[in-house]
C-alpha positions in Angstrom: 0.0 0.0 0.0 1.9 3.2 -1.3 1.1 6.5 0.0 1.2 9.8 -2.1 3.6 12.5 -0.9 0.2 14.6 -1.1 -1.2 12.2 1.6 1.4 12.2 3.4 2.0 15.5 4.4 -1.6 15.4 5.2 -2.0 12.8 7.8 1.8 14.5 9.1 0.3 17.1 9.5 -3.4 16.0 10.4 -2.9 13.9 13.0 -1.1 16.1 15.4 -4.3 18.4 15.0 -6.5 14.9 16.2 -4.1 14.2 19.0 -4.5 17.9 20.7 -7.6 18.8 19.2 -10.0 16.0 19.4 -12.8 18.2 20.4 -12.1 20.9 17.4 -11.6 18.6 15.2 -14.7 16.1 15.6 -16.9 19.4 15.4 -15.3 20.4 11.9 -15.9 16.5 11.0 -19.8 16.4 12.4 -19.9 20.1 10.5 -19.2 19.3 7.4 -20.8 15.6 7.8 -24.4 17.3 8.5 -23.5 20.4 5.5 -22.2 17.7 3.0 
């Protein structure tokens, strides 16, 4: 399973934000969950 360089810097720089901003984060994903 190959990652693109794209992806990658997104989860590098993603999953910081979900490890000390759970809360922020899981009310951006449940925003754009009930707009989408």
């Amino acid at each position: 399973m190959q990652l693109s360089p794209v992806l990658g810097l997104f989860l590098l720089f993603q999953l910081p934000l979900l490890l000390f901003q759970p809360v922020d984060r899981a009310v951006q994903l449940i925003g754009v969950f009930l707009v989408g």
